[in-house]
C-alpha positions in Angstrom: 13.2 10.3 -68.2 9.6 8.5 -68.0 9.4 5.0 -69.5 6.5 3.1 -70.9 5.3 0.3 -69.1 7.6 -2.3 -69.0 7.1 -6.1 -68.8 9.4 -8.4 -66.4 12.2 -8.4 -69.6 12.4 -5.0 -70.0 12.0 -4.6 -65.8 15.2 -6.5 -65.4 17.3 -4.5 -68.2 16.3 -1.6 -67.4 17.7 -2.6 -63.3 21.0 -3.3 -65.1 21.2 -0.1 -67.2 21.0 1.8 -63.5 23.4 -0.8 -62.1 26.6 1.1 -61.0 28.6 -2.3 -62.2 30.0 -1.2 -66.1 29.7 -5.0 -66.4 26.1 -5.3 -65.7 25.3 -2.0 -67.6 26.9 -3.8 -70.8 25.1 -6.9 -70.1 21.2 -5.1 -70.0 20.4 -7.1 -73.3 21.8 -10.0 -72.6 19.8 -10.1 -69.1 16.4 -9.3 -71.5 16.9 -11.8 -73.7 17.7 -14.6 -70.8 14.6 -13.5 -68.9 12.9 -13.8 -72.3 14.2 -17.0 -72.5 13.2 -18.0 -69.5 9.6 -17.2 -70.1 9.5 -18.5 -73.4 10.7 -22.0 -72.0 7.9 -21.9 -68.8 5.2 -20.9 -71.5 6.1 -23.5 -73.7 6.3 -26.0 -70.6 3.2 -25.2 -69.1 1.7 -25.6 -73.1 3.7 -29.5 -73.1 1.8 -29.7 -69.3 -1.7 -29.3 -70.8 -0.7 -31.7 -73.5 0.0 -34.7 -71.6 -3.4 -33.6 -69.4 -5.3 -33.4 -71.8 -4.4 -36.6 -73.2 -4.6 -38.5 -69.9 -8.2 -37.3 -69.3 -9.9 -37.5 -72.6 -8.3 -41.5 -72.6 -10.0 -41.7 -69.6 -13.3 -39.9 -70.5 -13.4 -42.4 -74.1 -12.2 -45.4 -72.7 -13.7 -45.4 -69.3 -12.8 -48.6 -67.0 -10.8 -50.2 -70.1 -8.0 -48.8 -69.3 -7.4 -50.0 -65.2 -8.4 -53.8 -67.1 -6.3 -56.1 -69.6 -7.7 -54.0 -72.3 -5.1 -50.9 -72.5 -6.7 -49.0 -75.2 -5.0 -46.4 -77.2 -1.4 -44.9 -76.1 -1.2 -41.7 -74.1 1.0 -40.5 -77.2 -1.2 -41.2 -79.7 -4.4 -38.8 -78.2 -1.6 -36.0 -78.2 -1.0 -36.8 -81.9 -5.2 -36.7 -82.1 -4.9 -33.0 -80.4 -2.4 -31.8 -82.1 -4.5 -29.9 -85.1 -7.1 -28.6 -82.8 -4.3 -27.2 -80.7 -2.7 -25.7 -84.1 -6.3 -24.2 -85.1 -6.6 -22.3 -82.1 -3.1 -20.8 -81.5 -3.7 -19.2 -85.0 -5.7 -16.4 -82.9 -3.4 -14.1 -82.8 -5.2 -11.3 -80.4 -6.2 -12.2 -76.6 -9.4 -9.7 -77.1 -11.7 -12.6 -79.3 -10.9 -15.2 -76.2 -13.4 -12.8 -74.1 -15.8 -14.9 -74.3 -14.3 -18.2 -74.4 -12.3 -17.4 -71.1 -15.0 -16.3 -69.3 -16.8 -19.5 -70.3 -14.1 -21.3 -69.0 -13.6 -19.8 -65.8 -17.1 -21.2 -64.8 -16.6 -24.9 -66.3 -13.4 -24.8 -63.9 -15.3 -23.4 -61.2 -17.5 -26.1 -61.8 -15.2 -28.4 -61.9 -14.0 -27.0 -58.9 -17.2 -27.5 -56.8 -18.1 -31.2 -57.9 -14.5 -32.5 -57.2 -14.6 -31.2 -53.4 -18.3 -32.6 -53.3 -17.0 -35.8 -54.7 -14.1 -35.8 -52.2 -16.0 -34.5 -48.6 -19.1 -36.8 -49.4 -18.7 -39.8 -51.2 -17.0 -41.3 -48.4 -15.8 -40.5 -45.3 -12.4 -38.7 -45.4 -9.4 -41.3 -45.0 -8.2 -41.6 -41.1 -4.8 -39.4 -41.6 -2.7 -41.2 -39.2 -2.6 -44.1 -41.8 -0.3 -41.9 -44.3 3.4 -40.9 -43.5 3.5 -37.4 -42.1 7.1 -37.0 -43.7 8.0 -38.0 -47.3 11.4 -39.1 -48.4 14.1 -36.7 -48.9 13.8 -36.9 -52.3 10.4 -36.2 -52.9 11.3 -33.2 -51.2 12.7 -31.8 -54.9 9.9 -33.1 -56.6 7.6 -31.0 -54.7 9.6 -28.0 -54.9 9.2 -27.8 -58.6 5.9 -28.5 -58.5 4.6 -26.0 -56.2 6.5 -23.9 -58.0 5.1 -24.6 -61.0 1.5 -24.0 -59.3 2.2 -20.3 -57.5 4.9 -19.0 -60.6 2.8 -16.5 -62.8 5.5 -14.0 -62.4 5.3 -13.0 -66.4 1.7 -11.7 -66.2 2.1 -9.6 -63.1 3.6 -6.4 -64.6 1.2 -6.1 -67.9 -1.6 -6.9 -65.4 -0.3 -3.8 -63.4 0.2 -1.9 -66.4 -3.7 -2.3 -67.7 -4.8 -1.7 -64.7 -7.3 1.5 -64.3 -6.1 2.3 -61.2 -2.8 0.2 -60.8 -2.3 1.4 -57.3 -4.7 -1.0 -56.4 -2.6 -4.2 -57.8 -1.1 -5.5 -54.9 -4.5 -5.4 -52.3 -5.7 -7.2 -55.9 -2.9 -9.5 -55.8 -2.8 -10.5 -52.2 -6.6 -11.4 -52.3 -6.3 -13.0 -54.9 -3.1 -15.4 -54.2 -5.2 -15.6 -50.7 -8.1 -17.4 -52.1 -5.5 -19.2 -54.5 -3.0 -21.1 -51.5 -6.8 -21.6 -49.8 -8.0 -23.6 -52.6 -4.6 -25.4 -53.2 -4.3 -26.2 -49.6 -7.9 -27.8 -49.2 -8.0 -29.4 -52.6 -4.4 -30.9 -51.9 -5.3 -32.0 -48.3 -8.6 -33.8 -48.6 -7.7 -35.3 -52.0 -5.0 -37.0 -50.1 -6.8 -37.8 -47.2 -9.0 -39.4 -49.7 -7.3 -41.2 -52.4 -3.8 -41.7 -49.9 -1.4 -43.2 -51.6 -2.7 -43.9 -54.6 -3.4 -39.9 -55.9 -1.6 -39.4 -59.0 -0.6 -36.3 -61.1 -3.9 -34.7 -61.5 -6.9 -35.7 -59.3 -9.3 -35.5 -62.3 -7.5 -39.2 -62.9 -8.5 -40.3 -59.3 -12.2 -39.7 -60.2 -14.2 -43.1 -60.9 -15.7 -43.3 -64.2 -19.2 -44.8 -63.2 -20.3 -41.4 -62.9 -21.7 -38.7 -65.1 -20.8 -35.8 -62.4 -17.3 -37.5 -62.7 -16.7 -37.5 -66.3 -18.3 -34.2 -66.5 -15.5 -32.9 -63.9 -12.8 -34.2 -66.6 -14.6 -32.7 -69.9 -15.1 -29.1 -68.1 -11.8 -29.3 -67.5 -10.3 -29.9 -70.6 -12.1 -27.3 -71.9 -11.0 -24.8 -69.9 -7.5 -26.2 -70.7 -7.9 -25.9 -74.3 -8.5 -22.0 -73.8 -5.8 -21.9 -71.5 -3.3 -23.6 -74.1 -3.9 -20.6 -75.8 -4.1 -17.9 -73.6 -0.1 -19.7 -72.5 0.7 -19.5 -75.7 0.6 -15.8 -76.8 3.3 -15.5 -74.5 6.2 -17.4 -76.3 4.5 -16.4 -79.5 4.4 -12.7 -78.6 8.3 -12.7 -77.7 9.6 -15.4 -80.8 7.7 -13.6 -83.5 8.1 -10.1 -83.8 12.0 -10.5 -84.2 11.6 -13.5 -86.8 8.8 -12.0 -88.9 10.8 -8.2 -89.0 12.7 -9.4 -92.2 9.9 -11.2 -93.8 8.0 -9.5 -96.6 4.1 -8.4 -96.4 2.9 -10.8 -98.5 4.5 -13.6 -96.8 4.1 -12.1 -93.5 0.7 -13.9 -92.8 1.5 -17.3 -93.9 5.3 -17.7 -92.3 3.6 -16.7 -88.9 0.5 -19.2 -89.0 3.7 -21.7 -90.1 6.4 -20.8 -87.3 3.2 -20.8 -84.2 2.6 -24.3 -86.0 5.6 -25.4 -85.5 5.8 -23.8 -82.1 2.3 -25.8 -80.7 4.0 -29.2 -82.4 7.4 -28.4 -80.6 5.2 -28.6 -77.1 3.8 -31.8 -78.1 7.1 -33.8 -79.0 8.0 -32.6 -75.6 4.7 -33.9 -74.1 5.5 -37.5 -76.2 9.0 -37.3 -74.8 7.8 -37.1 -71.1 4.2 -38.3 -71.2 3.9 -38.1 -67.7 2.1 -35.2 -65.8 4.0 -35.4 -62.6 7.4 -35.4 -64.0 6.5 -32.8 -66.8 5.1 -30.4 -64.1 8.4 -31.0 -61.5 10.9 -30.2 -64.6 8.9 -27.2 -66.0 9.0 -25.8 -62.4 12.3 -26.3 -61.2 14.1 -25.7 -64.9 12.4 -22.1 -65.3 9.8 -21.5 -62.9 12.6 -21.2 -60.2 15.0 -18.8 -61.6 11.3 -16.4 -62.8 10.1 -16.9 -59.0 12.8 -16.7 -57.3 16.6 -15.7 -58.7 15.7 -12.9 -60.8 13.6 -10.8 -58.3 15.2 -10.3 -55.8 18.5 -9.7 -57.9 16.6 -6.5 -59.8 15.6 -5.4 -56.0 19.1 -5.1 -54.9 20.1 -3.8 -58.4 17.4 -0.9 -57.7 18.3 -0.2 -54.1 22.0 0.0 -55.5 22.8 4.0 -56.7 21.8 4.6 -59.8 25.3 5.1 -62.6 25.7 9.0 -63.1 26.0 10.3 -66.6 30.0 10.9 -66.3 32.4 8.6 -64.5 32.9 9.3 -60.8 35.0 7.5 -58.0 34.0 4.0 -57.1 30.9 4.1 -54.3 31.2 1.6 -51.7 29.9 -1.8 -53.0 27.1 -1.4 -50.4 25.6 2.2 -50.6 23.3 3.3 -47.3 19.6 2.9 -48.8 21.0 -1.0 -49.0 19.4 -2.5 -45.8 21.6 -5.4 -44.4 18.0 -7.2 -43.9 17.1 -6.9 -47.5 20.5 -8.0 -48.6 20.1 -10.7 -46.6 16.6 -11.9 -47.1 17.4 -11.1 -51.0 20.2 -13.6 -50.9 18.4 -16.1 -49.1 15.9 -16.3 -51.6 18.4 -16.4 -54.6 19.8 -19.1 -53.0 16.6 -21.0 -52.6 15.9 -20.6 -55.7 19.4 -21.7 -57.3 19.1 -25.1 -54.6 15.8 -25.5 -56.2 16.9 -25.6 -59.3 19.8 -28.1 -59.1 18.4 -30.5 -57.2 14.8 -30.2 -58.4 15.8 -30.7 -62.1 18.6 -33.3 -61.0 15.9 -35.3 -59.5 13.6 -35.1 -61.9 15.8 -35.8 -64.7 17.3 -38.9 -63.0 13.6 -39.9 -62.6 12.7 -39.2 -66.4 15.8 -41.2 -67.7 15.7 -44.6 -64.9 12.4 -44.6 -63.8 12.2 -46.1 -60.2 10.0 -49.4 -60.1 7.5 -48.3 -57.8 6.7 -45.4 -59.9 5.2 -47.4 -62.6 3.5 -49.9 -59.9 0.0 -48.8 -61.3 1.1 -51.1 -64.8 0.9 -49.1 -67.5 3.8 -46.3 -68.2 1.2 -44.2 -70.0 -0.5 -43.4 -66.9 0.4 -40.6 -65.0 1.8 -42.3 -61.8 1.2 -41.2 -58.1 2.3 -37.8 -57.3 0.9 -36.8 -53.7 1.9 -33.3 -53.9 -0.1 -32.9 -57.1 -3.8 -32.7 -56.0 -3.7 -29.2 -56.4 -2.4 -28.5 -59.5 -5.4 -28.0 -61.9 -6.5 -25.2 -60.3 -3.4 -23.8 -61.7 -5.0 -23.7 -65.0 -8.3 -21.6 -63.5 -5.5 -19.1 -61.7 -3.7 -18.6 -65.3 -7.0 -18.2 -67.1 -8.5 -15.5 -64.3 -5.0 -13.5 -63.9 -3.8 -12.9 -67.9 -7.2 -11.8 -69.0 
């Protein structure tokens, strides 16, 4: 029977309705509705992300060198509390096709950005002499970046309805190797000389390591935060897309309109109590990654590969196959399994970690002075660009 296109939910139910387990085939919906879960909660994460950037740059932008003197200026919290309606305004658009233009705009203020941060970092000064950092971080960082990276790389959730609108989807994977090419290239350099250039002292977004004495500077931050605000919404239709259909079935027509613009406002100020919760970029970026990025990236795929290399179920019961059919490589089992269980160590330790920093704070973290700021986070140079590789990819 030919199928419609399906998206990563339907991908992995449908993998469990072939499965020859009976268990699996009766658990096909629940296996939708986790993945769909799962999404939801990275969506929604990466939405609380780009509140608690957006706050920590625009403080910046306004209050300039204020903030690093005995004048604090306003709360982190309270400029998420200021972006809050904005936010709310534009995830009332409820079709991707009227953010043509807006994304496209964005896309060059990143690429901007882009440029005028490596200038900043290749010519302002020399690049930092490399043998003065550690060339090993502590174990425990080691978690930290994990869910981070992560994080950066995971756009699992858009790779099958990009496949699916493609013209000529046979193309998609030369399309998607090129492209998460000149991704890891950027990431890599961007990561490397902002560390070589800021050391110790980089924190979660290298925007904040940028000096405030100049217009090329602040301009870096205010591109940026533009192309964030489309991005908040092009993350959003996501969640929205999978939450809404099922809550709005019962809801009359005339009603309809209203209790939708009402549930995606409550959905946008759900991301921001999170951001107020954890107003820290680092930490917020580590626990969205390990939490749910992990088990997109890396559990379920390579669980539907082995479900689909498994025999399909036949219409009427049959003797039990082997558990290991023929067209089940040992190699693939293997290297399938490896990768399940990187992602399942991932997630344990990465969200132990992270949560243990989140409740008891180490002292060093906050040895900057001021809890608000997003505190050093070394393997977090690279992570805007996340934001330009979302943007590109969905639309």
């Amino acid at each position: 029977m030919k199928r419609s296109p399906l998206g990563y939910s339907d991908t992995v139910a449908v993998a469990m309705e072939t499965s020859s387990s009976h268990l699996l085939r009766r658990g096909a919906n629940f296996g939708r509705l986790l993945v769909s879960f799962f999404l939801v909660l990275t969506q929604l994460g990466f939405c609380s992300v780009y509140f608690v950037f957006l706050a920590e740059n625009i403080k910046q932008v306004l209050e300039g060198n204020r903030s690093n003197g005995q004048e604090a200026g306003l709360d982190v919290r309270v400029y998420m509390l200021l972006l809050l309606p904005p936010l709310v305004m534009m995830s009332f658009i409820r079709d991707l096709r009227n953010m043509a233009v807006l994304s496209a705009l964005a896309n060059v203020a990143m690429a901007i950005s882009l440029l005028l941060i490596f200038t900043y970092i290749t010519s302002v000064r020399e690049v930092g002499d490399a043998g003065r950092l550690p060339f090993v971080s502590s174990w425990r960082k080691f978690p930290f970046f994990f869910g981070t990276a992560i994080f950066a790389f995971e756009g699992i959730g858009v790779v099958l309805p990009l496949e699916n609108q493609m013209q000529y989807p046979g193309r998609f994977p030369a399309a998607l190797n090129v492209g998460m090419g000149v991704v890891i290239v950027l990431y890599v350099a961007l990561a490397t000389l902002g560390y070589l250039h800021f050391g110790d002292d980089i924190k979660g977004s290298i925007t904040l390591n940028l000096p405030h004495d100049s217009w090329s500077n602040q301009l870096v931050k205010v591109l940026y935060c533009l192309g964030v605000c489309v991005s908040f919404v092009v993350q959003f239709f996501v969640p929205a897309d999978i939450l809404l259909p099922p809550l709005l079935a019962h809801v009359t027509d005339s009603w309809r309109r209203p209790i939708e613009f009402l549930l995606r406002a409550l959905l946008v100020c759900l991301t921001c109590v999170m951001a107020i919760l954890v107003p820290r970029l680092d930490l917020v970026i580590s626990l969205v990654g390990a939490v749910s990025s992990s088990a997109l990236a890396l559990v379920f795929p390579p669980l539907v590969e082995l479900l689909l290399l498994c025999p399909a179920t036949p219409p009427h019961p049959l003797p039990p196959s082997p558990p290991l059919a023929p067209s089940l490589p040992l190699s693939v089992l293997l290297k399938d399994a490896t990768i399940v269980l990187l992602g399942i160590l991932g997630f344990l330790t990465g969200t132990y970690v992270t949560l243990e920093e989140i409740i008891s704070p180490d002292d060093h973290s906050h040895r900057h002075g001021n809890d608000t700021w997003t505190t050093p986070a070394t393997w977090s140079t690279a992570t805007p660009t996340h934001t330009l590789f979302n943007v590109t990819h969905t639309l």
